[in-house]
C-alpha positions in Angstrom: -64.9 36.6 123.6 -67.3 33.4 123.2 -66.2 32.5 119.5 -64.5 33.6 116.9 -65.0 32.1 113.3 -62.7 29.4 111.7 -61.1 31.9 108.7 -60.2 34.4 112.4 -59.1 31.0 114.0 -56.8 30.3 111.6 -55.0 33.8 110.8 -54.6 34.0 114.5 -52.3 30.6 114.6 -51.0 31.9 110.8 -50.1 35.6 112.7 -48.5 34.4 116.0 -46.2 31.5 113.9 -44.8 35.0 112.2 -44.2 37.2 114.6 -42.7 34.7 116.8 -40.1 34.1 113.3 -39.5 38.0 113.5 -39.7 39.5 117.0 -35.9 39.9 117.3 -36.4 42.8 114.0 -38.0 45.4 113.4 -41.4 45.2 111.9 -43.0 47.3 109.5 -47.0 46.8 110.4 -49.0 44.7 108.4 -51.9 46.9 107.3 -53.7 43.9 105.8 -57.5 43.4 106.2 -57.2 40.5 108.2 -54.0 41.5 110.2 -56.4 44.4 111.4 -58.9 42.0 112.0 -56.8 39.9 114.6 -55.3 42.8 116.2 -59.0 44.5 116.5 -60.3 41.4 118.5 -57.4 41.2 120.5 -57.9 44.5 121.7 -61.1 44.3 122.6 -60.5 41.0 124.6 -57.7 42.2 126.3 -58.2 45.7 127.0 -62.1 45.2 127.9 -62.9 42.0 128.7 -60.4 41.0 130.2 -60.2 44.1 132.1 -63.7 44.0 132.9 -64.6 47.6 131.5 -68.5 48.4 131.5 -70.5 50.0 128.7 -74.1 52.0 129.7 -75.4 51.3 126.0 -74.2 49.6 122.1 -72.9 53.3 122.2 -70.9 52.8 125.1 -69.8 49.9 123.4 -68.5 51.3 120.6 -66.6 54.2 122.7 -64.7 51.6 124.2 -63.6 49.7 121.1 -62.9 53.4 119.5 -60.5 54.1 122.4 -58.4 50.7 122.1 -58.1 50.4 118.3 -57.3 54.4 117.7 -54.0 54.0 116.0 -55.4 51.2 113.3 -56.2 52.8 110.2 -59.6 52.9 107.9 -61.5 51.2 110.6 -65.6 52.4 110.6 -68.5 51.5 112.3 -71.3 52.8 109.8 -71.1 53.3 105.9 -68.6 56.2 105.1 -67.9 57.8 102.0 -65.1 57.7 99.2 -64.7 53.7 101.0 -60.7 52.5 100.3 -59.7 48.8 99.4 -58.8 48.2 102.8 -61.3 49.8 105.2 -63.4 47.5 107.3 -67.0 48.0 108.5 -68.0 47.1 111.7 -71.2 46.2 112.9 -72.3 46.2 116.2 -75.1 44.0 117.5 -77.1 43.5 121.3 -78.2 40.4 120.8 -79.4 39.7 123.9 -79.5 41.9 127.6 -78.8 40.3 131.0 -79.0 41.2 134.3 -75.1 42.3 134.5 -74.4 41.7 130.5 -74.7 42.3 126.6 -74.8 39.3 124.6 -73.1 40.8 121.0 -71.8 39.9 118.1 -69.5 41.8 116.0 -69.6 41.8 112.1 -66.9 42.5 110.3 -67.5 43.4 106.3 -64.5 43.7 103.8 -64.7 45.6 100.6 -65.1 44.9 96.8 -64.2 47.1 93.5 -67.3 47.8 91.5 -67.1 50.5 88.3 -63.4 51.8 89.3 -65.3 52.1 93.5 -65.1 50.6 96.0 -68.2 48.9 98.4 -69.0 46.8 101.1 -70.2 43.6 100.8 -73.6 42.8 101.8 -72.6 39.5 103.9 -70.1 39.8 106.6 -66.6 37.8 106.5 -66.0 37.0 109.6 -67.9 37.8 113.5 -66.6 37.9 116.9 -69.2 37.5 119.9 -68.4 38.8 123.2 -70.5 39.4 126.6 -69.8 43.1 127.4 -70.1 44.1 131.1 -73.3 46.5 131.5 -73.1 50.2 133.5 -75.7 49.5 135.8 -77.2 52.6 137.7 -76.1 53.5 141.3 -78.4 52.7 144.0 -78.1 53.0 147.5 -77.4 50.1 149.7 -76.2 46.2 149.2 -78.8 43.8 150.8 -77.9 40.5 152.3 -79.9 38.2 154.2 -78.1 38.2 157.8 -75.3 40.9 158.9 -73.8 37.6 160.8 -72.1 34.2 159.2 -70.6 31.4 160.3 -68.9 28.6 158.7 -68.9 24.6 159.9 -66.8 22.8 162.4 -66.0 20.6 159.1 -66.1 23.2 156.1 -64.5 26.8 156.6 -66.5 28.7 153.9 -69.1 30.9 155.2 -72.5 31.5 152.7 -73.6 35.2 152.4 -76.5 35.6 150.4 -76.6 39.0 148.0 -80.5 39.5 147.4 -80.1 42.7 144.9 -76.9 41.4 143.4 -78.4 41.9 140.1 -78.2 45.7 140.7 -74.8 45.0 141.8 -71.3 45.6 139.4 -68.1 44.4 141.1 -67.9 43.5 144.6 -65.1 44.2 146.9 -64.4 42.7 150.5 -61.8 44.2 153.2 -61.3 42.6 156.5 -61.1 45.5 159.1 -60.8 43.2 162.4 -58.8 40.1 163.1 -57.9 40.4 159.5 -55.3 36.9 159.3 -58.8 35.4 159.6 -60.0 36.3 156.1 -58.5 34.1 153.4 -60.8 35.1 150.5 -63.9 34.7 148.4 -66.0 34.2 145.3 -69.1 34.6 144.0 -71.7 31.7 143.3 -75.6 30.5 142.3 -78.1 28.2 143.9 -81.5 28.2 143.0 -81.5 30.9 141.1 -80.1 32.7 144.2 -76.9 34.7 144.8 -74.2 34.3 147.0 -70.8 34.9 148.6 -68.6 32.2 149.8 -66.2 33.6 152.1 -63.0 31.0 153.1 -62.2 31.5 156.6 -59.3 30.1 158.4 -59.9 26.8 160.7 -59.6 27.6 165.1 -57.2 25.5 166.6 -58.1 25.3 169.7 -61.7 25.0 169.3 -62.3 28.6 170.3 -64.3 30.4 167.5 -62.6 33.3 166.5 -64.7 36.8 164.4 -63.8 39.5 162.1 -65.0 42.3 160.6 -65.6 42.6 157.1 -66.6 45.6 154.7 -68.5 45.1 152.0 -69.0 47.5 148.9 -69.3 47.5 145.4 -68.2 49.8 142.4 -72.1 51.0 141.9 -73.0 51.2 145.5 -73.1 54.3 147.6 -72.8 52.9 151.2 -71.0 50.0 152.7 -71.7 47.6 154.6 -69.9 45.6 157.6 -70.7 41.8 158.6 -69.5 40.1 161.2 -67.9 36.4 160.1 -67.4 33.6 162.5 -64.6 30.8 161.9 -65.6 27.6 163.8 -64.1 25.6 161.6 -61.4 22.6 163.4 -60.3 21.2 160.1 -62.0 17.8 161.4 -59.5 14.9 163.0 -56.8 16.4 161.7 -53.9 16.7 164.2 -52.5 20.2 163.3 -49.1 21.0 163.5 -47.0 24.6 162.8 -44.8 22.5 160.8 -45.1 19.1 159.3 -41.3 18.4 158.4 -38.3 19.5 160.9 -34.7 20.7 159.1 -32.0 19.8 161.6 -28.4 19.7 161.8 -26.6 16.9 164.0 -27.0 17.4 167.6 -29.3 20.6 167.6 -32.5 20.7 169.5 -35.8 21.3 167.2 -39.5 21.5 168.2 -43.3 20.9 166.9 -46.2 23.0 168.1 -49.4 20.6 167.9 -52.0 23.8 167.2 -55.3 22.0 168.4 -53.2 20.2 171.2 -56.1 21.4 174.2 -58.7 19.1 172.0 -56.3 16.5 171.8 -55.6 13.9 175.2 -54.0 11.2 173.8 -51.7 12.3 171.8 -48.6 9.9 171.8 -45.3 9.9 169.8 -44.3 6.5 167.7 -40.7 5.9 165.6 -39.0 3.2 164.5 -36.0 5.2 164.4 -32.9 5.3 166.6 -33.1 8.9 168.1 -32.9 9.7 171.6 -36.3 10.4 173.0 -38.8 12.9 172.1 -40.4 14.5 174.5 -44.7 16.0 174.2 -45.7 18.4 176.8 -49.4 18.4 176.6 -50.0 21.7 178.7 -48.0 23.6 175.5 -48.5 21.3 173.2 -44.9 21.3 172.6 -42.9 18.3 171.0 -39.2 18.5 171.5 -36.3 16.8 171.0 -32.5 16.4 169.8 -30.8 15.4 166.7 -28.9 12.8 168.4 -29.1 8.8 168.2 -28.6 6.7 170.8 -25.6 5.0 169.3 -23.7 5.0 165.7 -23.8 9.0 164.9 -21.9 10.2 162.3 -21.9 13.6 162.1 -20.5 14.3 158.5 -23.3 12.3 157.1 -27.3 13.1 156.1 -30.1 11.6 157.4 -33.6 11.5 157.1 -36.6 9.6 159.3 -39.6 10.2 160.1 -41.9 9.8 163.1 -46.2 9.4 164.0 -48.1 11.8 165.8 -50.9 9.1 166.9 -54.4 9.4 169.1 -57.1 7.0 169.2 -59.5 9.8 168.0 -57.6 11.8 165.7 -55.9 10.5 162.3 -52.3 9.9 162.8 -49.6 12.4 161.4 -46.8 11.9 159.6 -43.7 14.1 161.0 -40.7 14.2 158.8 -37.1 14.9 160.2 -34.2 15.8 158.0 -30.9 15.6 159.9 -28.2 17.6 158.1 -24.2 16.9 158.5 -22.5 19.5 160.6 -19.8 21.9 158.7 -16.5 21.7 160.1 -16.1 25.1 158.5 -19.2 27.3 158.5 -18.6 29.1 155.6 -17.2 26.2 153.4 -19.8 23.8 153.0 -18.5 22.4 149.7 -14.9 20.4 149.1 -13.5 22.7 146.9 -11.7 26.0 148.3 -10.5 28.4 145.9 -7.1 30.6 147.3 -5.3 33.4 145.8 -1.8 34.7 146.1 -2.6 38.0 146.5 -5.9 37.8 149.2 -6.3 35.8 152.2 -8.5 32.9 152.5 -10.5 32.7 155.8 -12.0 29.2 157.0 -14.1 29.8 160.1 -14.2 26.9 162.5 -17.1 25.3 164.0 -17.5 26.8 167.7 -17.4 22.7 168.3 -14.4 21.8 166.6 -11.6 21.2 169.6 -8.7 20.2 167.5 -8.3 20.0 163.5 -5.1 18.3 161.5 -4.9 18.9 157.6 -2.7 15.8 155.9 -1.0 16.4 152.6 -2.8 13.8 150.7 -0.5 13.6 147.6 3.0 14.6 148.9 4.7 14.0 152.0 5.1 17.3 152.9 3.2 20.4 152.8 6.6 22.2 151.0 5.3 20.6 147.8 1.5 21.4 147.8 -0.3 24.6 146.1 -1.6 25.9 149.7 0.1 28.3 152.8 -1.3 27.6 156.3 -0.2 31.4 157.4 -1.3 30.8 161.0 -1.0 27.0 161.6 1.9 25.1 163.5 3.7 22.9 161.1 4.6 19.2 162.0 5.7 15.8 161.3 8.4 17.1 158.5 5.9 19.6 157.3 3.5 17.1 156.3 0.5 18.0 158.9 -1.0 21.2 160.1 -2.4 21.4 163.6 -4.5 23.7 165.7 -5.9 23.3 168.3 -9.0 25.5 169.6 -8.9 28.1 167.2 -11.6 30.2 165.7 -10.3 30.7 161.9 -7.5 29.6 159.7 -5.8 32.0 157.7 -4.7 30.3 154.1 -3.1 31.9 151.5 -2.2 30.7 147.6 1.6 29.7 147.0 2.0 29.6 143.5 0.0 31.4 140.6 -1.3 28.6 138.6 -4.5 26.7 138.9 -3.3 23.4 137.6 -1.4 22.9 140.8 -4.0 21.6 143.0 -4.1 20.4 146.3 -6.2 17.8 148.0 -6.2 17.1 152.3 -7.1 15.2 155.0 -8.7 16.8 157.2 -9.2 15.1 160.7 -11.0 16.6 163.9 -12.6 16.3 167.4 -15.6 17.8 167.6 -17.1 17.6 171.3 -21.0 19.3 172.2 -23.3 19.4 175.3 -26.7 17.9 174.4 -28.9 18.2 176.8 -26.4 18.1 179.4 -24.8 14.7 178.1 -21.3 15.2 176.3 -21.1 14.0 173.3 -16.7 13.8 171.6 -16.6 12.6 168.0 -13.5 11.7 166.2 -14.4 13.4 162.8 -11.8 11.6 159.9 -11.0 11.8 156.3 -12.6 14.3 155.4 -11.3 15.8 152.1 -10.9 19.4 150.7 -9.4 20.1 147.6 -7.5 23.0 147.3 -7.2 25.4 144.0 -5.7 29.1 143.3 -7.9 30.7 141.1 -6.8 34.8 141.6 -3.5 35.9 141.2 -1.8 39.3 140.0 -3.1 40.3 136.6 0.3 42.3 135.5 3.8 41.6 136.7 6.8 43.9 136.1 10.4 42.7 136.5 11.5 46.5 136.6 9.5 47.3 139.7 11.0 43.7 141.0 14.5 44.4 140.4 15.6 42.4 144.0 14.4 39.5 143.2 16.5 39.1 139.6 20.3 37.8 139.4 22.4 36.6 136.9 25.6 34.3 137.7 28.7 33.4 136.0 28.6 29.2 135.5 32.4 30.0 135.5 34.4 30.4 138.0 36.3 34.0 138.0 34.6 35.4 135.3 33.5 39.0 135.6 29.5 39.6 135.3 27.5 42.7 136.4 24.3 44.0 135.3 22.0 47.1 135.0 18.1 48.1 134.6 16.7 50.4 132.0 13.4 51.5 133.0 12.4 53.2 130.3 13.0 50.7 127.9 12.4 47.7 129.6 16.0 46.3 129.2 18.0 44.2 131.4 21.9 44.7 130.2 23.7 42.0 131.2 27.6 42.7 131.1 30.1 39.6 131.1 33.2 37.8 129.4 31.6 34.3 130.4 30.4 31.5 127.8 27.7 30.4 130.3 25.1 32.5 132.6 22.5 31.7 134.8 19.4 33.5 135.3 17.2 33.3 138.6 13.8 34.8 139.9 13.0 34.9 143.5 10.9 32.2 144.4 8.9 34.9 146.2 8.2 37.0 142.8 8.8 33.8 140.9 5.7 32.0 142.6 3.4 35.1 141.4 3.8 34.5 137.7 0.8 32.8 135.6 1.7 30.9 132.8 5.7 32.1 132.2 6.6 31.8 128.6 9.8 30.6 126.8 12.9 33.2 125.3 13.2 34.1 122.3 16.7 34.2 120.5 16.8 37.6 117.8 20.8 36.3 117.2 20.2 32.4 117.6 23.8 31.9 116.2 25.8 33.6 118.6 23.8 32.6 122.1 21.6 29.5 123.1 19.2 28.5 126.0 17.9 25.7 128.4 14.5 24.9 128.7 12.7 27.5 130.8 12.5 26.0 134.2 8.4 25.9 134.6 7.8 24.3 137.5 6.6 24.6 141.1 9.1 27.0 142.7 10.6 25.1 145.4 9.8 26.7 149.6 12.9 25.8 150.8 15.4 27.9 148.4 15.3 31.3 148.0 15.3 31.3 144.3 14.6 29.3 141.1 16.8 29.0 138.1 15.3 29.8 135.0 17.1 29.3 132.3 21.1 29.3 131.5 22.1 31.7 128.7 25.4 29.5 126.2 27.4 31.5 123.9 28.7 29.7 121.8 31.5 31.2 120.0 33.3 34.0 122.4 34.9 34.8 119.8 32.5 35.6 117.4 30.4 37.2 120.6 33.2 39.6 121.4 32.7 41.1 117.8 28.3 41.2 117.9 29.3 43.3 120.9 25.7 42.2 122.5 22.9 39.8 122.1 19.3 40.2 122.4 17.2 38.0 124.5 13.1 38.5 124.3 10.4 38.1 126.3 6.8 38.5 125.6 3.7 38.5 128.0 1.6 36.3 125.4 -0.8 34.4 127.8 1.4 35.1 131.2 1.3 38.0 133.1 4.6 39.3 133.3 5.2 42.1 131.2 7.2 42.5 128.2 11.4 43.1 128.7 14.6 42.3 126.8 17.9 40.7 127.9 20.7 42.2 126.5 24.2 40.2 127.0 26.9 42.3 126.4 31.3 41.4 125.9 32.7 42.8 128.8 36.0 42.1 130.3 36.0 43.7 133.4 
């Protein structure tokens, strides 16, 4: 579409601010006259012209719109009878015929009420013009000038010239030989004259290099083949496969100069420290190592970048980003999440000799957040060692994520380049441990082992019992004061433990609920210590209750029933 009138112009900006308002309802259509308008010219636009469908004839023109606007209502294209208020009349006008197009204009005319009827109006309200593709007839054969093109040592289209191309609808091209050669085309005038610019790709070692192309079009019986020749170098370019190198410390990379056999000067010039590379001008191979002569630090990035120079050719900039090694290669990152229910594995680089994790915090390892299941414990448990070892094994201790852990983490790490070894003492390097999975339910009834209760008092008797079924712990004693322990093993698996509650507050009391970070060197911690503080009075109640609930943890719901028992 060329041009659409202003009162067109400015529903379409008036339409789309709407929709956009109400595209997350449901719309009931907008049967307006000019709504229809809008959604009439967007149709054709995108559903012809845009899709480049042909028409033979202003009939054929008017087919097509017909088949894109069918489900818009009271739409005609010459004067019909018994007209409504909100039919629209189109007409459709060839202004002007072209070799491939028609030039038209569509007129759009509303309606007005005259003597209880309605008419159209003699002047249109608004016009749309548009250049329709023309059907053109089938003929035989496309004509070119030459069956044979070839493009510049300096420019890498190639020029075919189309002498009917005015007969011709859409052209298509196919490589059918040495088809990487091919890039693509388009069509263009000079003098009045018609042609195809074909992009071919540039030779790199001055060799000219042919494919095959067929040629047809969608009103053309036969096809034609042309042969295309690429001589284009790309000028003084030196070309290389790839103009910046992605490294890691102490690996090997390598540049292939493409048009090395036109180049024989071709020298190598950096400011930087590296170790020397090296050009092989019977490949055209540049190679070299990510290694300096002196001050490497392998846990560090760094980039440089060196010249590609020749007295003939323009000089090339070759960029080199050397990444820092990873002493575990599928940890890249300082943070490690663990879990107390899966393992965490840390594979080792294959250059790594020897590794030491320090507790960073604590003195000793029996105080941090982390288990080192296969490493050797030393210095009073504050280091972990290994020593040539493929993957460490690491496990969460206790479920809760505010208990973090940060390390040290000191190594050797010792590689052959090119036959020079090369030991590094790797140190400080931090990781920051966190548990992040853990058991989603707990049950103290299918944990039964790892729950006791204790007389404070000496000689007091104290024995106690599991009900399953209703998720009671009966506790049977004539002491004034009990203690109650978890196993640090099922202890260190709860999330989040919550406090008691009392349902006899007058009878029994409680400690604070021990929260804390179950120590590794007992077997169990003591949560709470159950008071009672009138025997007496107890021995009457005949029981207490004591409640639990999961709230935010994720140990299940139970009761503590202490019971006056004398033996």
């Amino acid at each position: 579409m060329k041009k659409v009138m202003s009162i067109l112009s400015l529903f379409l900006l008036m339409f789309l601010s709407g929709t956009s308002i109400l595209s997350c309802k449901t719309i009931k259509i907008d049967n307006s006259w000019d709504n229809k308008i809008y959604k009439i010219t967007k149709r054709v636009q995108d559903n012809i012209i845009e899709k480049n469908i042909r028409s033979k004839d202003k009939q054929g023109i008017i087919k097509n719109i017909k088949d894109n606007i069918g489900d818009i209502e009271d739409v005609y294209f010459e004067i019909n009878n018994n007209i409504k208020e909100k039919d629209i009349l189109i007409d459709v006008n060839i202004d002007k015929v072209n070799d491939k197009t028609y030039e038209t204009t569509l007129k759009f005319f509303d309606t007005y009420k005259s003597n209880d009827k309605y008419l159209y109006k003699s002047i249109f309200s608004t016009t749309a013009e548009y250049s329709f593709l023309r059907k053109l007839d089938e003929i035989e054969n496309i004509e070119v000038e030459s069956n044979e093109i070839t493009n510049s040592a300096t420019y890498g289209a190639a020029n075919l010239h189309i002498t009917n191309y005015s007969k011709i609808e859409t052209i298509y091209i196919k490589p059918i030989d040495n088809e990487d050669l091919f890039i693509s085309f388009y069509i263009f005038n000079k003098n009045n004259e018609t042609y195809i610019s074909i992009d071919l790709k540039e030779v790199t070692d001055n060799k000219p290099k042919t494919t095959k192309l067929e040629i047809s079009a969608s009103n053309v019986k036969n096809k034609i083949i042309i042969k295309a020749t690429s001589i284009y170098s790309g000028g003084l370019e030196i070309k290389t496969d790839i103009s910046k190198v992605d490294v890691v410390w102490g690996e090997k990379f390598e540049i292939k100069v493409l048009n090395y056999s036109l180049i024989s000067d071709l020298k190598i010039e950096s400011d930087y420290d590296l170790q020397k590379i090296n050009y092989d001008n019977n490949t055209g191979l540049i190679s070299g190592y990510a290694i300096k002569n002196s001050n490497n630090n392998f846990l560090i990035n760094e980039e440089f970048y060196f010249y590609l120079i020749s007295d003939v050719y323009y000089r090339k900039l070759i960029e080199v980003s050397i990444k820092s090694i990873n002493i575990f290669e599928n940890f890249n990152k300082e943070d490690i999440n663990l879990s107390t229910i899966n393992k965490t594995y840390l594979k080792v680089n294959k250059n790594i000799d020897e590794i030491t994790f320090s507790s960073l915090r604590n003195n000793s390892f029996d105080n941090e957040n982390v288990v080192f299941e296969n490493g050797n414990y030393t210095n009073g448990n504050w280091q972990v060692k290994y020593n040539k070892i493929n993957e460490i094994i690491l496990s969460g201790y206790w479920a809760n994520k505010e208990k973090d852990t940060y390390v040290l983490v000191d190594s050797i790490y010792t590689k052959v380049i090119n036959g020079v070894t090369y030991t590094q003492k790797i140190k400080d390097y931090r990781v920051h441990f966190i548990v992040t999975e853990w058991d989603k339910k707990l049950d103290i009834f299918s944990n039964k082992d790892c729950i006791k209760f204790e007389s404070v008092i000496n000689n007091k008797y104290l024995d106690y019992t599991f009900d399953d079924s209703k998720k009671e712990i009966k506790v049977f004693t004539n002491s004034n004061s009990i203690r109650f322990y978890i196993k640090n093993n099922f202890y260190r698996k709860i999330n989040n433990l919550n406090d008691f509650y009392i349902e006899n507050n007058y009878l029994v009391s409680l400690n604070s609920t021990y929260k804390g970070f179950p120590n590794k060197k007992i077997e169990y911690s003591k949560v709470n210590i159950i008071t009672i503080k009138n025997i007496e009075e107890f021995k009457k109640a005949v029981e207490t209750n004591i409640l639990y609930k999961e709230g935010e943890s994720n140990l299940n719901d139970y009761k503590l029933q202490i019971i006056y028992k004398e033996s």
